[in-house]
C-alpha positions, -999 to +999 in steps of 0.1 A: +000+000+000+017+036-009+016+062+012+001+096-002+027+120-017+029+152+001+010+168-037-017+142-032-023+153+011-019+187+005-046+186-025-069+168-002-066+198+024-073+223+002-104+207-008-112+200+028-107+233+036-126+245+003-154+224+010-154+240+045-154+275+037-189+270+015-203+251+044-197+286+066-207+307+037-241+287+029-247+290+069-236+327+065-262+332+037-287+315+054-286+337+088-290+368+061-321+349+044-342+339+076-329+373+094-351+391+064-378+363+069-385+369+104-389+405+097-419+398+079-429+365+091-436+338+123-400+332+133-414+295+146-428+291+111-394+297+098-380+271+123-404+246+113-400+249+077-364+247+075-363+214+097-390+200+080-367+201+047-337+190+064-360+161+078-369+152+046-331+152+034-319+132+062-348+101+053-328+105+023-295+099+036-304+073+057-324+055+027-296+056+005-270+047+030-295+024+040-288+030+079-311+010+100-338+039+117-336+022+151-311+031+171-291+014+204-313+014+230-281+026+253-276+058+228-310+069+231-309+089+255-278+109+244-292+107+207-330+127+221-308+153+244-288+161+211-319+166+197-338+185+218-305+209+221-306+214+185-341+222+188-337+248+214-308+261+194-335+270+164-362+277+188-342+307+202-322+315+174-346+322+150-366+346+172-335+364+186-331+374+150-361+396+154-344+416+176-302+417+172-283+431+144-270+401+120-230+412+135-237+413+171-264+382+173-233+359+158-206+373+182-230+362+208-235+332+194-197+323+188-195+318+225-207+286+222-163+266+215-157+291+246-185+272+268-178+240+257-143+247+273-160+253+301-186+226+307-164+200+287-152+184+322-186+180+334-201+166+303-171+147+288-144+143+319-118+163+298-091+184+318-091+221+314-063+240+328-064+276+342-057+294+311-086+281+293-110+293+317-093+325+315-100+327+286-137+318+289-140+347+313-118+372+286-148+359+257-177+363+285-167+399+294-165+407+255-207+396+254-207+420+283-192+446+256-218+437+232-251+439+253-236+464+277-268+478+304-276+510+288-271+500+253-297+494+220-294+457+220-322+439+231-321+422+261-343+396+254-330+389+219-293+385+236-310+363+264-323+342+233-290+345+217-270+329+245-296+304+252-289+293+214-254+294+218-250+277+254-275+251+237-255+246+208-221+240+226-242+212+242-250+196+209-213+197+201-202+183+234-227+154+232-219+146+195-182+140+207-199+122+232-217+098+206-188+098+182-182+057+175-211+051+190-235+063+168-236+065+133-234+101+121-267+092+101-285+087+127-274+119+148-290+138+117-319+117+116-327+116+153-323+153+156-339+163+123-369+144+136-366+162+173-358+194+164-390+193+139-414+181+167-406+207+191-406+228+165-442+225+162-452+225+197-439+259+194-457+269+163-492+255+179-483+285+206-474+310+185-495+304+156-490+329+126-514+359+123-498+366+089-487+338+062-459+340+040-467+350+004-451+325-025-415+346-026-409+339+014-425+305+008-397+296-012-370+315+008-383+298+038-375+262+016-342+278+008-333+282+045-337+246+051-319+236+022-289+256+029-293+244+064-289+209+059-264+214+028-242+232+054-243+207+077-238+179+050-206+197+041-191+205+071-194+166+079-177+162+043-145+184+051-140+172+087-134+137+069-108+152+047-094+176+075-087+170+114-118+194+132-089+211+157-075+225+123-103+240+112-117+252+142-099+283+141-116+290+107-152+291+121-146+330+127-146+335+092-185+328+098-188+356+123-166+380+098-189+371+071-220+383+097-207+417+098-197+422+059-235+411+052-251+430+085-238+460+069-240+453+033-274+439+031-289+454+066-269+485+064-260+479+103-227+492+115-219+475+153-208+505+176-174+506+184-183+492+215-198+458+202-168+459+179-142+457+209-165+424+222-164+411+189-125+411+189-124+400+228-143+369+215-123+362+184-091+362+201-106+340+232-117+316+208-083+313+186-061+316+214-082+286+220-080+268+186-049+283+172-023+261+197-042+229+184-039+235+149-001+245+150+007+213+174-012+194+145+008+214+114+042+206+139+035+167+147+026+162+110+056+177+094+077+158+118+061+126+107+065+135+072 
């Protein structure tokens, strides 16, 4: 068996890291997409919609990959939390949306790697050292910058925002949790199916006084197919490139949230939001960065 040339391994991680990049920009456009939607339009409608298409893409996948729908009775539980964590992610997102600039709703957001630091001993027994927690604190006080007391943000739409994003670093603690365990088949199916059942216990509460005309009906499809094409290919590139090297990329999500927030939104942050944007970029590389140059180090010694 030959062992990859260095051409053939370094062409593989530029299409990883191409096919990463158009996962973040199709979850970039979507965020502009249902941001406009939920201007005009139930934001639990919305919700619904997009996991009803991603439901219907994940039967899909499991059909043609012919993974069995029943999963081990010992991974259920893990497999419905994921779920419902997913669900809560869309059921607060979505409506925080209503109420945040695009920019400052994704800072907010991006806390989620920093609060899986921090609950990633509880959850997964891992050890985090003084310095990471720090650092927690340095991306915490940087939210604080963002929704300062006294400013225009909404506090309700940040208390959504953070409950998507503490809610979300759950889903990505418990799918390391499930990793080997679980096909990763059956972690979209299971969650499509949850996530679209709570979505609609939501929707029966908030029903719509206003439905979408045919334009945001198909928008609203749109959302969920660039949902679950994002997700598709970020699973795609992390099997062509370790996930601690391109974690550090993920903040070229929250720099595409401010380009389109003022582009499309015309939304400048205040200065003020801008410093808590940095604090929680840097947090989060100073986070990242050290895993993907140990990586870069351990592999060129190998080679």
């Amino acid at each position: 068996m030959h062992r990859p040339t260095m051409q053939t391994q370094q062409a593989q991680w530029l299409k990883g890291f191409g096919i990463f990049l158009c996962a973040l920009l199709a979850l970039a456009v979507l965020d502009v997409i249902a941001k406009s939607l939920v201007q005009r339009n139930s934001a639990p409608l919305v919700n619904l919609v997009r996991y009803v298409v991603v439901l219907v893409m994940a039967l899909v996948i499991m059909l043609r990959r012919r993974t069995p729908f029943v999963a081990d009775t010992r991974q259920r539980g893990l497999l419905i939390g994921r779920g419902v964590m997913l669900g809560l992610v869309g059921v607060c997102f979505m409506p925080a949306l209503q109420y945040l600039p695009l920019a400052q709703a994704t800072a907010i957001y991006f806390l989620a790697p920093l609060i899986i630091v921090a609950l990633s001993p509880f959850v997964l027994g891992e050890r985090v050292g003084i310095k990471q927690y720090l650092l927690v604190l340095v991306g915490m006080f940087g939210m604080l910058l963002i929704v300062h007391p006294g400013g225009e943000l909404s506090p309700v739409g940040s208390l959504l925002m953070f409950v998507a994003a503490f809610s979300f670093a759950l889903v990505q603690l418990l799918t390391r949790k499930l990793a080997g365990r679980v096909p990763g088949e059956q972690q979209y199916f299971y969650a499509a199916v949850t996530c679209t059942i709570m979505g609609s216990v939501v929707l029966v509460f908030y029903w719509p006084q206003v439905w979408p005309d045919m334009t945001d009906s198909l928008a609203m499809l749109l959302v969920g197919v660039l949902s679950g094409v994002g997700q598709y290919l970020l699973i795609r590139a992390f099997l062509l490139v370790p996930a601690s090297t391109l974690a550090p990329f993920n903040y070229f999500h929250l720099m595409l949230a401010v380009i389109f927030s003022m582009v499309v939104f015309d939304q400048v942050p205040p200065m003020m939001a801008v410093w808590g944007m940095l604090l929680i970029t840097a947090a989060g590389l100073s986070l990242t960065m050290p895993m993907l140059i140990s990586y870069w180090l351990t592999r060129n010694t190998k080679q």
